[in-house]
N, C-alpha and C positions, 0 to 999 in steps of 0.2 A: 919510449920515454917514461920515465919515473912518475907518477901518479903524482906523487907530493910535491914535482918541479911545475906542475901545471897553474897556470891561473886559475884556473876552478878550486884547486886545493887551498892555496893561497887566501881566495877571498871568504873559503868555506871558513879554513884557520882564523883570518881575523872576526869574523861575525861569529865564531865562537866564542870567542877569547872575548867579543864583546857582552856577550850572555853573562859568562863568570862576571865580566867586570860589574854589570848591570844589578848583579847578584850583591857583588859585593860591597858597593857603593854605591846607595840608594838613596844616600841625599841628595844627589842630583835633579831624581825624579826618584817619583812611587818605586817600589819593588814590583817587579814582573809580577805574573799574575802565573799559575800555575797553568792557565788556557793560554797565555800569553808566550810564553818559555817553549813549550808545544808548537804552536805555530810559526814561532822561531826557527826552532828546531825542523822543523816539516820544511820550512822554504832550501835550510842548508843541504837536508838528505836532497830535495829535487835539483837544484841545481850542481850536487856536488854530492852522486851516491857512493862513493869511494870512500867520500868522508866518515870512517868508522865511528871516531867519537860521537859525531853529533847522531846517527844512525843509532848505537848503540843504549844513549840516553835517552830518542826520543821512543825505541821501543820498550823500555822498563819502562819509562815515565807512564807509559799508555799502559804499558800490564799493569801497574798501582793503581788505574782510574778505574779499565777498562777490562783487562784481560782477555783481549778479545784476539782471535788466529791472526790477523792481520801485525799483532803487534809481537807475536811470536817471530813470524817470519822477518820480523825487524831484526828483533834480539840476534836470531841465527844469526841471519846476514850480516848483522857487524860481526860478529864471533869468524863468519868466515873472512872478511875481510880483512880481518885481524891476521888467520892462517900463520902466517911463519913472521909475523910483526908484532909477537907479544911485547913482546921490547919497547919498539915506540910505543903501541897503549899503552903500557903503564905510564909510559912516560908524559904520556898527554894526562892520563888521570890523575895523577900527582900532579900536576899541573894545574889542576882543575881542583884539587884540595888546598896547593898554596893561596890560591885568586881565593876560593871559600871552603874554609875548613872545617865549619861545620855542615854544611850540604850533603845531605842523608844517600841523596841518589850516586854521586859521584864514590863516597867512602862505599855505596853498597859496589857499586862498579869496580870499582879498587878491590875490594874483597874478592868477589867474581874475577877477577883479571890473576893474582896472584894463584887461585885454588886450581885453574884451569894450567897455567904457567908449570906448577908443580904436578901436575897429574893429569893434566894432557884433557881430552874430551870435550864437550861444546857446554852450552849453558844447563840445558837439560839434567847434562851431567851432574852439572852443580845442585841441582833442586834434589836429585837422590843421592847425594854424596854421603858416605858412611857417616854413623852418628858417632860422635865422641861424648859416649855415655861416659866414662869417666871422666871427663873434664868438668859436665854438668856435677855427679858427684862432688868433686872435691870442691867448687865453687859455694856447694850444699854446705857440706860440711867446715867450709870456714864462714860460714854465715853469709856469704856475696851472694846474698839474694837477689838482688836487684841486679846484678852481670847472671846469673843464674835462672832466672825468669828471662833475659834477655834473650839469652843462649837456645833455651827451648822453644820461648816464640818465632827465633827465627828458625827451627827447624822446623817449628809447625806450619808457617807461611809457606818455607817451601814445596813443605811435601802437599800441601795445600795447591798449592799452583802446578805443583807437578801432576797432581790427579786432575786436575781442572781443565789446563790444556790437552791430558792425554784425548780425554773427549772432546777438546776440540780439533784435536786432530786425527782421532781415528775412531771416533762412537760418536758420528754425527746424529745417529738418531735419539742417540739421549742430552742432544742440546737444551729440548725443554723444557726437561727437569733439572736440567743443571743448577739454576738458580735457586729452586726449592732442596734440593742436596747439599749444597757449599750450605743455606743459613742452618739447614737440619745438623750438620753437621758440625758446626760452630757454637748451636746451643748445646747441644751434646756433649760435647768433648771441653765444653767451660763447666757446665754441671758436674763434671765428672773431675774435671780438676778439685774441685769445690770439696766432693767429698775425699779423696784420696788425700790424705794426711802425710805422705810422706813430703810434699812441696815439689816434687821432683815430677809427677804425671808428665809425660806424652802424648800425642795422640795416636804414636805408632804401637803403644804399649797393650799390646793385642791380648798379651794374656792376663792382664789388670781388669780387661774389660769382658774379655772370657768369663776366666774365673768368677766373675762377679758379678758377671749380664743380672744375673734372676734380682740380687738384692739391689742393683743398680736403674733396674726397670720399675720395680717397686718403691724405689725413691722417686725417680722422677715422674709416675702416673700420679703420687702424692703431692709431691711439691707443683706443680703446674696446675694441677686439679684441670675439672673439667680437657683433659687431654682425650681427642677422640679418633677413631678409627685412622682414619683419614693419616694422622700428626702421628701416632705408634706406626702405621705401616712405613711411613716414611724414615724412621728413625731405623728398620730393619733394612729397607732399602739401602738407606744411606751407607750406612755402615759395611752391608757386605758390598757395596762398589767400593766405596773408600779401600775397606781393607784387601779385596778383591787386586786393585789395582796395586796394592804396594805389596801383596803377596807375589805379583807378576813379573815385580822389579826385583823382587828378594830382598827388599827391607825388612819384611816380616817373615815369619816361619808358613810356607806353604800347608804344612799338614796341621797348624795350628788355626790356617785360617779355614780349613775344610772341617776344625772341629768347631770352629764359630760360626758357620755357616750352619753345621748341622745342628747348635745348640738353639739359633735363631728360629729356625723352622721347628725344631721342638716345640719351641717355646710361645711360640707368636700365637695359637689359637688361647690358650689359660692365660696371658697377658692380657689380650685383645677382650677376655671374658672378664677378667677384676677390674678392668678399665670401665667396662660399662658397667658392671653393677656396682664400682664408687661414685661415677657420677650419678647414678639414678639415689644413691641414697644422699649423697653431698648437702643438696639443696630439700630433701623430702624435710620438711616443718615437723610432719606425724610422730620422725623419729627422735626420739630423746636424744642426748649427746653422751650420755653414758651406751647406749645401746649401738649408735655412729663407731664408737670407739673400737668396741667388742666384735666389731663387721672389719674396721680398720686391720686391729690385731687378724684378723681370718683371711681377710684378702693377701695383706703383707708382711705375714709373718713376720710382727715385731721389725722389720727392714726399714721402716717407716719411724721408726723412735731412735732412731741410731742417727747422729750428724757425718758421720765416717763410714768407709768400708773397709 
């Protein structure tokens, strides 16, 4: 018997379709609550886990909060459940963009549904999906900034999530760094937007950040000040799992990233050294601030007077 001919499917369908409605017409009552929509959701998948839609949304919704394994194995399991019925999802997801058409999670599931439809592979797939560096371009260059910054955030979310999970699924022992990695990595790679002038930075752009570690290290032990041991090591850390990981995937150039690795370790002891003697002079009274200056100039080589790289 057909899954969708069941009562179970039946009543999953309508307390769906009551969600959207709930969504979309709120003068009734309040607007669900984003915990609320959730537990909604969670009652459909139990009594009705066939039910792909509701499956489907309540594991992204939980990856947005949460990101946690449990809510991976959701994502799959709709994506399998889906298996050879891309058809009807979409059709349900359009469905669920006419009831609310601005609703972020459904339009992202719509995107996901079509990129999967066209080239096959499960959600995963989708988080390292080839970058359309020229599309960012030319967005650049007609001034669509704001579709242009779009476009890059959400490759940086996903490749974000795509390093994120892979530890949760296969480097269990570095779960408890995990949390201090994603925000090292988040301040990082926004600093570095900050100075790269072209509008267009990455965070996959391995060799912006290569080429340029040394004056880029020396901006930011200056701009944060007192940054210590601790907060530099993690920033090397970071970076080679980050890049480690999407070297693995072949997003980035492998021998590009065994020469960031080896510029990191070069470099990490003479960092870790101007680190600590700017902050031991930062706060010293004794020094004049013409003389602060002239240590500045010596630690960072002029890198430090430049807003750009």
């Amino acid at each position: 018997m057909n899954v969708k001919n069941t009562p179970e499917w039946k009543a999953a369908e309508w307390d769906y379709c009551g969600i959207q409605a709930d969504l979309r017409m709120p003068a009734f009552r309040s607007a669900p609550s984003e915990i609320e929509i959730v537990c909604r959701l969670r009652g459909i998948a139990r009594r009705c886990p066939q039910f792909y839609p509701a499956v489907m949304e309540l594991g992204l919704r939980l990856l947005s909060i949460n990101g946690d394994q449990r809510s991976v194995r959701r994502v799959a399991k709709a994506f399998r459940l889906m298996g050879g019925e891309l058809k009807e999802a979409g059709i349900a997801l359009r469905q669920a963009l006419q009831v609310e058409p601005k609703d972020p999670v459904a339009a992202g599931n719509l995107e996901i549904y079509e990129y999967l439809g066209k080239h096959g592979g499960n959600y995963f797939d989708y988080l390292r999906r080839p970058l359309d560096r020229n599309r960012i371009d030319r967005l650049a260059d007609q001034e669509k900034w704001d579709r242009a910054d779009s476009l890059r955030a959400d490759y940086n979310n996903c490749r974000t999530e795509a390093f994120a999970q892979s530890i949760l699924l296969e480097s269990p022992e570095m779960l408890p760094r995990l949390p201090r990695l994603l925000a090292t990595l988040r301040v990082f790679f926004h600093f570095v937007d900050q100075l790269d002038s072209s509008g267009v930075f990455l965070n996959e752009d391995i060799s912006l950040v290569h080429t340029n570690f040394k004056p880029i290290m020396h901006k930011f032990i200056f701009k944060f000040g007192d940054v210590d041991r601790e907060t530099t090591e993690d920033v090397f850390e970071a970076l080679m799992a980050y890049y480690g990981f999407l070297a693995s995937r072949r997003i980035v150039n492998a021998a590009e990233f065994k020469d960031l690795r080896k510029t990191i370790s070069g470099r990490k002891v003479e960092l870790i050294g101007k680190m600590e003697r700017y902050n031991a002079i930062r706060h010293d009274q004794t020094i004049e601030d013409e003389r602060k200056e002239a240590i500045r100039e010596e630690l960072f080589e002029g890198d430090h007077a430049w807003p750009h790289i």
